[in-house]
C-alpha positions as CSV (number, residue, x, y, z in Angstrom):
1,X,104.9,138.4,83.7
2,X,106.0,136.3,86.8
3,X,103.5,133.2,87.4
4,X,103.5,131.3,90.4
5,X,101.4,128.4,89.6
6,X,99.5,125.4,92.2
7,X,97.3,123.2,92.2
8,X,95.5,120.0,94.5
9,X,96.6,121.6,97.5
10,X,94.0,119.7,99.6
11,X,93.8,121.9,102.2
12,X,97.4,121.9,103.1
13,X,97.9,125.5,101.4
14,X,99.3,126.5,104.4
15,X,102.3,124.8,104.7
16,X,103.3,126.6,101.0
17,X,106.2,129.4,101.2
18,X,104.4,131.9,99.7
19,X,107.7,133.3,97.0
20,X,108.6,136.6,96.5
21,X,108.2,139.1,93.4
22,X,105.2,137.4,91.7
23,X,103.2,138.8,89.5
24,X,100.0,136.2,89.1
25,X,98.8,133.1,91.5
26,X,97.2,130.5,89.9
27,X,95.4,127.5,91.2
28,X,94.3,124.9,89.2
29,X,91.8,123.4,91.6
30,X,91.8,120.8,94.2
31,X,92.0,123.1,97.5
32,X,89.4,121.0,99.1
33,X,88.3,117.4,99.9
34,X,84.9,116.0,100.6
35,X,82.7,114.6,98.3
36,X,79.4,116.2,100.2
37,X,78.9,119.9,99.0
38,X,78.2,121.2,102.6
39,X,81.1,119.6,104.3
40,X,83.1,120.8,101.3
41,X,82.2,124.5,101.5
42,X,84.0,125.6,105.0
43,X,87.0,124.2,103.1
44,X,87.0,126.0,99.8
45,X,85.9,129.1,102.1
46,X,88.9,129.0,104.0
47,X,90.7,128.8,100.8
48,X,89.5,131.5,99.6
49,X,90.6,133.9,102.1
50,X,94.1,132.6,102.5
51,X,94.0,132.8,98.7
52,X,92.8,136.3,98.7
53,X,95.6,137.7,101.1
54,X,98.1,136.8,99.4
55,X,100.3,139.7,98.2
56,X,100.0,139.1,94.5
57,X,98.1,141.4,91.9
58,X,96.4,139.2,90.0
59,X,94.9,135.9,90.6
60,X,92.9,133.1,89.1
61,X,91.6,130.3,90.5
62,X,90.0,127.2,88.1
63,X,88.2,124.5,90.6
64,X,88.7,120.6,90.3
65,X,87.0,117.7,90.7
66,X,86.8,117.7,94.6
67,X,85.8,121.4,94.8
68,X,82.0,120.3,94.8
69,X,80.7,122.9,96.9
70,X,81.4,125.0,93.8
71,X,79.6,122.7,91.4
72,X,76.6,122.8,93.9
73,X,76.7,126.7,94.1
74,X,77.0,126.7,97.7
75,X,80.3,128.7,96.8
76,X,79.7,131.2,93.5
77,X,81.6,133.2,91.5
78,X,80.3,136.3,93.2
79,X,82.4,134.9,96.5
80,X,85.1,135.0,94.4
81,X,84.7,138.3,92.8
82,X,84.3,140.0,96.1
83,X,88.0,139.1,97.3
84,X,89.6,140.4,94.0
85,X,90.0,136.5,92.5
86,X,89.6,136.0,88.8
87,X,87.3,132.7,88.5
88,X,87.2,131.0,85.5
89,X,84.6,128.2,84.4
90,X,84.8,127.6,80.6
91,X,85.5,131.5,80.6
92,X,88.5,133.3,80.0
93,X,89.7,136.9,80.7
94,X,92.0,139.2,79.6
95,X,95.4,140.3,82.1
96,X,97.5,143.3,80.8
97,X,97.3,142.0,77.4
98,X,97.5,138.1,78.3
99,X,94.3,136.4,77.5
100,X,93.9,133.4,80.2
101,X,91.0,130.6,79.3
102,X,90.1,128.5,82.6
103,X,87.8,125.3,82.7
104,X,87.6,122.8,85.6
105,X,86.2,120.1,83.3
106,X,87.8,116.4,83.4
107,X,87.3,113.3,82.0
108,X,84.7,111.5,84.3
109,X,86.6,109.0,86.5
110,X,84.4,107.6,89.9
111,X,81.7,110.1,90.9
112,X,83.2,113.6,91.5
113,X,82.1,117.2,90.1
114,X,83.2,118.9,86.9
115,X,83.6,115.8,85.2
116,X,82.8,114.8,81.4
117,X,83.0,111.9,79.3
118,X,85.7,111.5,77.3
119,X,83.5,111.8,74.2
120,X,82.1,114.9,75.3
121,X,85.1,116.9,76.4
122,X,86.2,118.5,72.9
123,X,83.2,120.6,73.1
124,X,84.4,122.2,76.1
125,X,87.6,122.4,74.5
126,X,86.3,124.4,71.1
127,X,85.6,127.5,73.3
128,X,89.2,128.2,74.0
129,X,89.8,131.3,71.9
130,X,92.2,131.1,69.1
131,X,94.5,134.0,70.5
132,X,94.5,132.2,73.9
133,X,98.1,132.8,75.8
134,X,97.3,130.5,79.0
135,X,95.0,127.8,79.6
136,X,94.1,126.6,83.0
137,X,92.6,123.5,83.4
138,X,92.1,121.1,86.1
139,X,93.4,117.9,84.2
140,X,96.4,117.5,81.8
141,X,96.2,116.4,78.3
142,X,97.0,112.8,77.6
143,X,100.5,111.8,78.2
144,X,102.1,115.0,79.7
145,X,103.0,114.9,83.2
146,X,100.0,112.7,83.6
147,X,101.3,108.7,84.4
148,X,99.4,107.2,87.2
149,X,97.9,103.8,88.2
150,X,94.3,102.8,86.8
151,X,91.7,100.7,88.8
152,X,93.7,97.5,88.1
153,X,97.0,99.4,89.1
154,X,98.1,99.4,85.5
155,X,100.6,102.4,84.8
156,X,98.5,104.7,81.8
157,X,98.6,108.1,80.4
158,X,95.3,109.3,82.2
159,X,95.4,112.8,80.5
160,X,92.4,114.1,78.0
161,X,93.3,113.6,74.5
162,X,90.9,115.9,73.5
163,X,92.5,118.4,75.1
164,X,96.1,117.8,73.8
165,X,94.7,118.0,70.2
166,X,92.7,121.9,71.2
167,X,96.4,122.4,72.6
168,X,98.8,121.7,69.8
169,X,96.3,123.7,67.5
170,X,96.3,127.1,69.5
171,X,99.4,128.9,67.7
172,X,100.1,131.9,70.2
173,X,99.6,129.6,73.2
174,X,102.3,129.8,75.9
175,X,101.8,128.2,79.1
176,X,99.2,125.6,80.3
177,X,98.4,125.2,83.8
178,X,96.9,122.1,85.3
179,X,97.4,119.7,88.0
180,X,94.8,116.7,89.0
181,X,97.6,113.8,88.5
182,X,100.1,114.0,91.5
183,X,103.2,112.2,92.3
184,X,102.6,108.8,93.1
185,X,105.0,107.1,94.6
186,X,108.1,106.8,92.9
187,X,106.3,108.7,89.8
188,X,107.1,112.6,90.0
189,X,104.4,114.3,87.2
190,X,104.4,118.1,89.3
191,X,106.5,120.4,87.1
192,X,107.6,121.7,83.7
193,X,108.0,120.4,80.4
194,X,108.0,121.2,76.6
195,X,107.5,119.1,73.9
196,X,109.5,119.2,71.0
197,X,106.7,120.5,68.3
198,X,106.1,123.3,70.0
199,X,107.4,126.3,73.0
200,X,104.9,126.3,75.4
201,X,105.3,125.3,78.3
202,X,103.2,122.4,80.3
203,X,103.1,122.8,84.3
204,X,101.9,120.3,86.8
205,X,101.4,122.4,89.7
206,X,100.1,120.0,92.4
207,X,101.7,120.0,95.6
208,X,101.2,116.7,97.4
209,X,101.9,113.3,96.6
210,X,99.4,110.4,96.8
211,X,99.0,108.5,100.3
212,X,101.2,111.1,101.9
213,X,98.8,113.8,102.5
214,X,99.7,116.4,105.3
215,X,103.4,117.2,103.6
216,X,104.2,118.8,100.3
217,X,106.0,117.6,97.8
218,X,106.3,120.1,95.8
219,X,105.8,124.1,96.1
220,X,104.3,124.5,92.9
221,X,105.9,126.0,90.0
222,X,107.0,129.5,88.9
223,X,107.6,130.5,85.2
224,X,108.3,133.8,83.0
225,X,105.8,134.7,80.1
């Protein structure tokens, strides 16, 4: 299975070269902007059909914390479903014999949607299935590809531990998709990693960097499962 994987595209998922010989899109949220629900929905709307024209068989699509139309319903699954797009929302679903788990849930940082405390988030994280091949997930888990600046522009690991932990435990799990932390500056977080303990494979698919909106940084990631 060929993956092509992107995230936090902000609107700017135009400007992405759409590569060849891909099996499976996904999107790990972020295509949008406003904080309003009603200014936010032409946005995810457009999205959605450049997202559903793309000449890929499968595709899922997980939304993120500025994807409020969503959260508000203005935008539902059923959109989704019409145009052939997987959507996943603490769901998952099962792709010639890959089961993908998708949740847009983050640790709650200003006032945006899908967003939990940090105390609350393993319970989201319990219903990932044990057999679980790919999560998708809006935020990473705590110190992969996540380093970024807090309020007091302090350099931290902003990831969800709670997360990490559900992670490390799934034994069949081989790719996890995510995005929410972009480059910064002189900090590069989209791309791939492994960590030593284990083989899957981490990938920060976000495409644009922080304060340079309008160019890409990156074209999101593509990996073999």
């Amino acid at each position: 299975m060929k993956i092509w994987h992107i995230g936090d595209t902000h609107t700017y998922h135009g400007l992405l070269e759409i590569p060849k010989d891909i099996d499976m899109v996904i999107f790990s949220g972020d295509c949008s902007n406003p904080r309003a629900p009603y200014n936010n929905e032409p946005e995810v709307r457009n999205f959605i059909d450049w997202f559903s024209e793309l000449p890929i068989k499968h595709k899922i699509f997980v939304a993120g914390n500025h994807d409020s139309s969503i959260e508000s319903n203005l935008v539902t699954k059923a959109d989704f479903d019409v145009e052939a797009i997987h959507y996943l929302e603490n769901t998952h679903i099962t792709i010639e014999g890959i089961k993908i788990f998708g949740s847009p849930h983050t640790p709650t940082f200003g006032q945006w949607s899908f967003m939990k405390q940090r105390g609350k988030l393993d319970r989201v994280w319990k219903q990932i299935p044990e057999d679980t091949d790919i999560v998708v997930v809006h935020g990473p888990p705590k110190g992969i590809l996540d380093l970024s600046y807090d309020r007091h522009h302090t350099l931290e690991f902003c990831g969800c531990s709670a997360l990490k932990k559900r992670v490390l435990d799934l034994p069949n799990l081989k790719l996890v998709c995510f995005g929410h932390i972009h480059n910064n500056k002189d900090i590069i977080n989209a791309g791939t990693m492994k960590l030593a303990i284990q083989d899957t494979i981490f990938s920060n698919g976000s495409v644009v960097t922080d304060g340079k909106f309008g160019r890409l940084s990156s074209n999101g990631n593509i990996l073999n499962i």
